[in-house]
N, C-alpha and C positions, 0 to 999 in steps of 0.2 A: 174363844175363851170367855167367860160368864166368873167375875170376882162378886162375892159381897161382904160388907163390909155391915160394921153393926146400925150401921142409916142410909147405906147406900147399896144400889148394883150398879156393876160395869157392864156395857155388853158391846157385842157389836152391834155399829151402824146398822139401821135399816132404810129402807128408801120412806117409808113413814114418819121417820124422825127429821126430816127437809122442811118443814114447818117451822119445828121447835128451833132445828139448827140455826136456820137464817135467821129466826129472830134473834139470837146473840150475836151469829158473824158479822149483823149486816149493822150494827148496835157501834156507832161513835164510840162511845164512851170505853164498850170491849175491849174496841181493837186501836185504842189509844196506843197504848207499850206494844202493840202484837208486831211483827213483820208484813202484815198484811191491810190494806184498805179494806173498810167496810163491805162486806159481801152482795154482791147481785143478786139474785135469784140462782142466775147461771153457773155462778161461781158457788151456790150454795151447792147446787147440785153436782159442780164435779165433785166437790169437797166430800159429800156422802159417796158418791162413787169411787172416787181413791181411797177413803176406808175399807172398803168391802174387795179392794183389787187386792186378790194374795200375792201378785209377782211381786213386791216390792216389802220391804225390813221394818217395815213402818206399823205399831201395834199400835193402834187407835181404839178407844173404848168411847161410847157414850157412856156418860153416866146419869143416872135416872132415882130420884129416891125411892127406897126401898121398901115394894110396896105397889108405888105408880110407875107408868108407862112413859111419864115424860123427859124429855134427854133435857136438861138443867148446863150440862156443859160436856165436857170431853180432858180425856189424859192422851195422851201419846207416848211411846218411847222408840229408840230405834239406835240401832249401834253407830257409830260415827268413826268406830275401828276396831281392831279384835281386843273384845273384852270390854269396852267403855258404852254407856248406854249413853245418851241425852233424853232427857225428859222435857214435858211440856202440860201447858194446862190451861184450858178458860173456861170462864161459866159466864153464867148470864147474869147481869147487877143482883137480881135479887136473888140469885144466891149464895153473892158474896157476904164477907164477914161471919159464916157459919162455921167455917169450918172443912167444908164440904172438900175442896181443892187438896186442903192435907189430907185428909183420908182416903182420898182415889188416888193419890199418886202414890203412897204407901202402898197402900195395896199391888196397885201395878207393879212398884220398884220389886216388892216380897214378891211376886209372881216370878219377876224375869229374873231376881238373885235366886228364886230358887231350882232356875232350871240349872243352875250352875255355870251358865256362858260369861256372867257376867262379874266384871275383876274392880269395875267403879262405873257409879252415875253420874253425869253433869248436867248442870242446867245455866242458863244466863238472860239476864233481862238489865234492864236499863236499872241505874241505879233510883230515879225513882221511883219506880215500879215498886212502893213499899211492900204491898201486901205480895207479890211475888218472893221479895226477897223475905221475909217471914216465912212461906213456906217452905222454902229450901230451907233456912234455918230449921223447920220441925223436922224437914225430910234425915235433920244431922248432916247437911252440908255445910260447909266451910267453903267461906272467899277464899281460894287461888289467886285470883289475879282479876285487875282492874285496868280498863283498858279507854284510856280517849277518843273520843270520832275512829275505832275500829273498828265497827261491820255496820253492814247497809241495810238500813230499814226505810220502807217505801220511798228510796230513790234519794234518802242522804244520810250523814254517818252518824252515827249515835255511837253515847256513852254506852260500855258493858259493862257488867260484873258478871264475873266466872265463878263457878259455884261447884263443889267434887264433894261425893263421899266413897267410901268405899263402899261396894261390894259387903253386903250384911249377912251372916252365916246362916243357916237357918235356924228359927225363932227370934232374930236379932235385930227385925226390924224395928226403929227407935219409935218409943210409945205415943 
């Protein structure tokens, strides 16, 4: 699947894009809020390899501006049970604060509501993860639920917030 958006494309991983990957995975600052330690080499390279493996629910896009070759960050989505999508998203510092994050996940979300499987999206990050929670907010999600030391990020428990929208008709994905 290839989305583009009006300053961005999506695309799939390639094994060329193991470069650009690791310099955000492997990036402190990244993968402060993420689930994940700063990436290896090794670890960059399953990560482009798990993209590209279809057995698994998991739609990964690099996303690259629109125009150049470069993967800048990536979106994900994947079902977590019939009908609920979860989403995900990072880029590399500098190109945060653009924008960029709401516009590939839009895109993605309008992709996967419009094959019709999908009945709602969720996403969740640490509550201060501002600029995450910002973007749920454009995606049109709403806090659910708030949760103390409930789930495990690299090896202890963090604060969450839980974030749902529905499922957007088509043309209905919010501006």
């Amino acid at each position: 699947m290839i989305l583009e958006t009006e300053r961005l494309t999506l695309r799939p991983y390639r094994d060329s894009d193991t470069a650009a990957v690791h310099a955000y995975k492997s990036d402190p600052v990244v993968s402060r809020f993420a689930d994940f330690e700063p990436h290896s080499p090794d670890d960059t390279e399953r990560f482009v390899a798990f993209t590209q493996d279809a057995s698994h629910d998991v739609m990964s896009l690099a996303v690259t501006i629109r125009g150049e070759d470069v993967v800048i960050g990536g979106v994900a989505c994947w079902p977590t049970e019939p009908g609920v999508y979860e989403m995900a998203w990072e880029f590399r510092r500098d190109a945060w604060g653009h924008g960029y994050a709401t516009e590939a996940a839009k895109a993605l979300l309008g992709a996967v509501a419009a094959t019709g499987s999908a009945r709602s999206f969720v996403a969740h990050c640490q509550p201060e993860n501002r600029a995450s929670v910002r973007v749920m907010e454009k995606l049109g999600m709403a806090l659910v639920r708030s949760g103390r030391l409930d789930r495990e990020s690299k090896g202890q428990l963090v604060d969450t917030s839980y974030f749902e929208v529905e499922a957007p008709t088509s043309g209905s994905v919010p501006a």
